[in-house]
N, C-alpha and C positions, 0 to 999 in steps of 0.2 A: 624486929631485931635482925640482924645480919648475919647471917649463918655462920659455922665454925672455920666451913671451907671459903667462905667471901674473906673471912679475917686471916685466915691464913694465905691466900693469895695478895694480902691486903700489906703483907709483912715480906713477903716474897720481894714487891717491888718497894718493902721500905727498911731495905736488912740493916741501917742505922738505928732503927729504935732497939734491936738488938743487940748491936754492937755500938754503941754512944763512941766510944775509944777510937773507930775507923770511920768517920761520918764524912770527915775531910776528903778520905783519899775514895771514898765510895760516890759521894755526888761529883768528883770530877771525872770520876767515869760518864757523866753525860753533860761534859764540859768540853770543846774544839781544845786540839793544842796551838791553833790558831785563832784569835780572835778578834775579829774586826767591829770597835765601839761603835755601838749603832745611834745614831740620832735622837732618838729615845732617851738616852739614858742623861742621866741619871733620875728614876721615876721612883716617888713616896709610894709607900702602900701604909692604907690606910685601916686600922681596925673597922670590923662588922660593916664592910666595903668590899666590892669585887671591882679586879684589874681585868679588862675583858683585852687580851691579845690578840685579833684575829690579823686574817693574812692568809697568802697563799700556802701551799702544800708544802715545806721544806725551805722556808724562808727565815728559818732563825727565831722563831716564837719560842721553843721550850728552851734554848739555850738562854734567852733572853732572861724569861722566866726563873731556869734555875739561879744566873747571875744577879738575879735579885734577890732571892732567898738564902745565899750563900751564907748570908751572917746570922743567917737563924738556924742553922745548922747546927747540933740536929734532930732537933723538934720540928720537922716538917712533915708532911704525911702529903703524900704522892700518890695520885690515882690515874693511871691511863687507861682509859675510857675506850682505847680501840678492844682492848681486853675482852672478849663475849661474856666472861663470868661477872666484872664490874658492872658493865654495862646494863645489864640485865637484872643486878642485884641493888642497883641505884636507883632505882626509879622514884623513891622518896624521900626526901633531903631530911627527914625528924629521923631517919636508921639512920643515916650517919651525925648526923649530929648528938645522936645520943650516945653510938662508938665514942666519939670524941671527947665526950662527959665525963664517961663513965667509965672509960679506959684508957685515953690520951690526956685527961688531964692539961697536959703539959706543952701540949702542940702549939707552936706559935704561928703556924699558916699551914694553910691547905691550898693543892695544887692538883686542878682538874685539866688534866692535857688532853687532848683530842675532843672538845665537848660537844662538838657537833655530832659525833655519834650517838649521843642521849637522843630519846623520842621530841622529849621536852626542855628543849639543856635550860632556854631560859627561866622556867617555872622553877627548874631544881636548883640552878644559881639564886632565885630570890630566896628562895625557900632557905636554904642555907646560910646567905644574909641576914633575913629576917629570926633566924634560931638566936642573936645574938652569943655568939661565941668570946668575942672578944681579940677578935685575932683575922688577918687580911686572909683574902680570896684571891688566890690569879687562876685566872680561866682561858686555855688557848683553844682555836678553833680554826680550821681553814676556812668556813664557811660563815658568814656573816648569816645569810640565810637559815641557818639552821638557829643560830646561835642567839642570832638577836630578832629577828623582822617579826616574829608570834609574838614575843615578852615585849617589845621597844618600849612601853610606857607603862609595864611591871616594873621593869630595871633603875626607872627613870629615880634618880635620887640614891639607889643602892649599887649602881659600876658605874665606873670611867671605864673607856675605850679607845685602845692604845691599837692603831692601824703600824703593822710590819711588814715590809715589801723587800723584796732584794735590793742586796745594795746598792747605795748613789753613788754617784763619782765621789761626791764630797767628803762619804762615811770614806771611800779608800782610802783619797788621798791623806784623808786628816793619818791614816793607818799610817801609809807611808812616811810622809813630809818631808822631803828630800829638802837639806835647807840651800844647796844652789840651785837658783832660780832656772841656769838653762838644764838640768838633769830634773826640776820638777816639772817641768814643761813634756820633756821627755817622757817621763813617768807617766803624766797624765795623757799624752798622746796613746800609748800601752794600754791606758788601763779603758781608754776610749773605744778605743779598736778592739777590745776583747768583749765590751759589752756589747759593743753595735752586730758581731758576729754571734758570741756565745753566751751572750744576757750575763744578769749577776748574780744569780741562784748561790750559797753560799758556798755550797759543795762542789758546783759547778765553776763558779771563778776562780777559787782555790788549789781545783785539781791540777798535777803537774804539766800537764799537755793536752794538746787541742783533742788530740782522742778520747783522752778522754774522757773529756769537758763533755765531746759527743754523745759518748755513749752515756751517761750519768744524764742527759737532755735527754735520749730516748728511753730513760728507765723512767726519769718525772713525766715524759709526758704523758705514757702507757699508763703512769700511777693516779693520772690529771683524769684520763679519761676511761680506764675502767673499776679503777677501784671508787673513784669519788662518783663519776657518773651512773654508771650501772648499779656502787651496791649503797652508795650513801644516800642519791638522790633516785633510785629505780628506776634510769632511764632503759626502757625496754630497747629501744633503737639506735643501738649502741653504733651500729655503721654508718646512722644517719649522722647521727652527735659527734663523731670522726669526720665526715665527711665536710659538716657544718664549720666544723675547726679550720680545718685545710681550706675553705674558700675564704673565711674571714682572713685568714693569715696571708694570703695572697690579695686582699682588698684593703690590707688595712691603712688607715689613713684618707681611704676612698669613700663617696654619701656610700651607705647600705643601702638597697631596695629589698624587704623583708619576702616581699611577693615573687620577685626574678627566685631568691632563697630558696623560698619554698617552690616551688618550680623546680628547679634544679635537682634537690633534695629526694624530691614528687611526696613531700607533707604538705598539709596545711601549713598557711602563715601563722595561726596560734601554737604550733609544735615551735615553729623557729625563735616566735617570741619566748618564748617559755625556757626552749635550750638556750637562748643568751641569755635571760635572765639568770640562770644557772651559772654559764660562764662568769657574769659577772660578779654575781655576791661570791664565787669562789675563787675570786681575784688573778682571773687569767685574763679574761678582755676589761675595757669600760668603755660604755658606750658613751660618746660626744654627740652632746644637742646643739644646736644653731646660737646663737647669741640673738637672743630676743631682747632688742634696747628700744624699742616701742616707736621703730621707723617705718613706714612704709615701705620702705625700700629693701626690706631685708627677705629673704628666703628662711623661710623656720621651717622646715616639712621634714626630709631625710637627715639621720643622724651619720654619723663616724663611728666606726669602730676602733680602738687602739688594743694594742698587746701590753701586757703590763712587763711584758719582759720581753727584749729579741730576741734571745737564744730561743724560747719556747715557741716562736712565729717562725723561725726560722729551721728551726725540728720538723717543724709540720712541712715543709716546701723542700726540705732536705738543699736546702743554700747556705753551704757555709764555705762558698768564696770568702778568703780575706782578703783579698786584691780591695777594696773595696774603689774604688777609685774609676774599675773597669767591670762593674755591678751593672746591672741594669734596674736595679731598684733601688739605688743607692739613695736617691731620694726619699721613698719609702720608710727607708731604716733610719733614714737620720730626723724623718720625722716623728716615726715611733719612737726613738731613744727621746727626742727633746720632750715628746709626753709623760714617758714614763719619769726624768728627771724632773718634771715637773710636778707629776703626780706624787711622786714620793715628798716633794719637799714643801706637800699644801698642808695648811691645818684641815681636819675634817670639815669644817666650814665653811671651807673657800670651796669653789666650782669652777668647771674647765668647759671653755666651750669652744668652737669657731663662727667664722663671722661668713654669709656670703649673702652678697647683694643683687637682686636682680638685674644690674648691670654688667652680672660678671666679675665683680670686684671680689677677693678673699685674704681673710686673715687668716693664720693656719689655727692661730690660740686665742683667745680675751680669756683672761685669768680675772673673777670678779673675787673680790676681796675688803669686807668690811667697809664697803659701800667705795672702793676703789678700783677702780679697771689697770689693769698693766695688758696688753696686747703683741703678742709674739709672730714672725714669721722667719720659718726656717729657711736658709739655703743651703744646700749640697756641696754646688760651687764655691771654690773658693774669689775671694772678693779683694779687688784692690784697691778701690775707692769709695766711697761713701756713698749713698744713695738711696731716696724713698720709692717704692712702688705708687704706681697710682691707687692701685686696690690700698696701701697703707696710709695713701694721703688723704683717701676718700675716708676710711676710716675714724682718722684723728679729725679731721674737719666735722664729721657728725655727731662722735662721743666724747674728744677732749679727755684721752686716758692721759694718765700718770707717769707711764712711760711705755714708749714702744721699745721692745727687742728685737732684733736681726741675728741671729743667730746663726752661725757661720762657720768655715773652719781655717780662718786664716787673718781678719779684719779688725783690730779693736780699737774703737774710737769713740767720742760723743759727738751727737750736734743737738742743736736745739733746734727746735721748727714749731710754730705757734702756740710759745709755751711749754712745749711736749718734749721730755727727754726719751733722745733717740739713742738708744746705747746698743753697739755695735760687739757682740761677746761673744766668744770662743766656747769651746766644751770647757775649755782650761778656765777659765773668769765666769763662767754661768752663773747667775745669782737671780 
């Protein structure tokens, strides 16, 4: 059973069960006065079922969360799990479940925010599920690693899982929607040029000025890599784990060679693998595998790295030229943006790769989807007339994708070429 000071700290963060009459104006206390609808929504929650939220570190998950429980307000019962007294005092899902009996009666959801700090968050979410309450579960977490990779097929049948990433172009403009077409052009050029310099963190896109945008970039990324690194995941080599950021950020888009890494570093190649895996299930990199389409011709060995966000790639290298035009990695950046807009707008079951041929041939993306290929390559330069690569032609001539992208910042058109629609799209028309 839960001790008096666990329940009373338990009230602390839920002073609506006290106050039923002020429930309204107290949960918009951890509501934006700005709110930008996220692709997600509008999402069921489902009795004696858990909503599993993961995502990065400040990407809009509890606000999400609360926006969903709004209307069950205010029977909800809020637990944040950064807390050391919850944390510690949750270790077994039958105490709270039997609080909830026996004293909440009335609760119509339970909301465990930060759950990667649990030892075992997936066993305590089953557990919790499996008490039959009668009533939904949202569960937020930066870390997939923590949250899900132990339980993956404990959970199987008792969550869904809802992937939140900083915002798209699409989520803004839909914000916007300027309805003349040369002022949403405009708008969307704005909101282009502010991600490719200072990413779309929620707090950070929103903030009034590029300072700062800055500085809010250099509070996440300190919060990225020593509150989550050193105390979430115990990485002892906290300079290393800095260090390893900063060259991936200046590589990104580029093969990785793990071993040059570690060299570098002066660890082992198992420390490097280990600190990217970390990166990734905490939604800061994801690494890109080769497109294995069962040709000979193809190179499958060195993967990609990409930034799930530029502003954060961009913190680490301290480059926040907005000239962009007179970058010297302007390439770089408009490759990581068309990743990350890409990644944001996959189902979890679609997978992102690149393609290169022993020839020398490259495609920047193949997007495999539901047994369909769509295939993408960026350019920087702006384009005035239509045109395939031979690395693109080599391409479609071996896989016969669905459609190729050029992706560009000045060029929109179609052709057709053996079959294959070539669609030539802007930041502004990306789809």
């Amino acid at each position: 059973m839960l001790s008096g000071e666990v329940q009373n700290r338990i009230l602390q963060y839920n002073p609506w069960l006290t106050q039923p009459d002020q429930a309204d104006a107290l949960i918009r206390r951890y509501l934006p006065e700005t709110y930008v609808l996220r692709e997600a929504e509008p999402v069921h929650l489902q009795n004696d079922r858990a909503l599993l939220i993961v995502g990065p570190r400040q990407s809009g998950k509890s606000t999400l969360a609360w926006r969903l429980l709004q209307s069950r307000a205010p029977n909800i019962l809020y637990l944040n799990l950064e807390d050391p007294l919850l944390r510690s005092a949750l270790g077994v899902a039958v105490d709270l479940a039997s609080l909830l009996r026996e004293r909440y009666p009335f609760i119509r959801a339970v909301f465990l925010d930060e759950a990667q700090h649990l030892t075992d968050a997936g066993i305590f979410v089953k557990g919790l599920v499996d008490a039959r309450l009668g009533i939904p579960l949202l569960v937020t977490g930066s870390s997939s690693f923590h949250l899900m990779s132990k339980t993956r097929e404990s959970l199987a049948g008792r969550a869904d899982r809802l992937r939140l990433l900083p915002f798209s172009l699409k989520e803004l403009m839909r914000q916007e929607n300027p309805e003349n077409p040369v002022a949403a052009r405009s708008f969307c050029e704005r909101i282009f040029c502010r991600q490719m310099i200072h990413g779309s963190y929620p707090a950070v896109y929103l903030a009034p000025a590029d300072q700062d945008r800055v500085r809010l970039l250099s509070d996440l990324t300190e919060a990225l890599i020593l509150r989550d690194a050193s105390d979430l995941f115990r990485i002892k080599r906290v300079d290393v784990f800095r260090k390893l950021l900063t060259l991936l950020a200046g590589q990104a888009g580029n093969l990785v060679n793990f071993s040059e890494l570690a060299s570098v570093c002066r660890v082992d190649a198992g420390t490097i693998h280990a600190y990217v895996e970390i990166l990734e299930e905490s939604h800061i990199v994801k690494v890109v595998r080769p497109f294995a389409g069962g040709k000979r011709r193809e190179l499958t060995t060195a993967p990609k790295i990409f930034f799930i966000d530029n502003g954060i790639r961009n913190q680490l290298l301290n480059a926040f030229s907005d000239d962009i035009s007179l970058r010297t990695d302007k390439g770089a950046l408009m490759e990581n943006w068309a990743f990350s807009e890409l990644y944001k707008r996959m189902p979890l079951t679609s997978a992102i790769h690149f393609w290169r041929s022993k020839g020398g041939g490259e495609v920047d993306f193949v997007v495999e989807q539901v047994g369909k290929i769509m295939a993408m390559e960026v350019k920087s330069a702006d384009l005035d007339r239509p045109g395939l690569s031979r690395s693109g032609r080599s391409f479609i001539d071996a896989y016969h994708p669905e459609k190729f992208v050029i992706l560009n910042r000045s060029l929109e058109t179609t052709l057709t070429i053996d079959n294959c629609q070539i669609d030539f799209q802007t930041p502004y028309n990306m789809n």
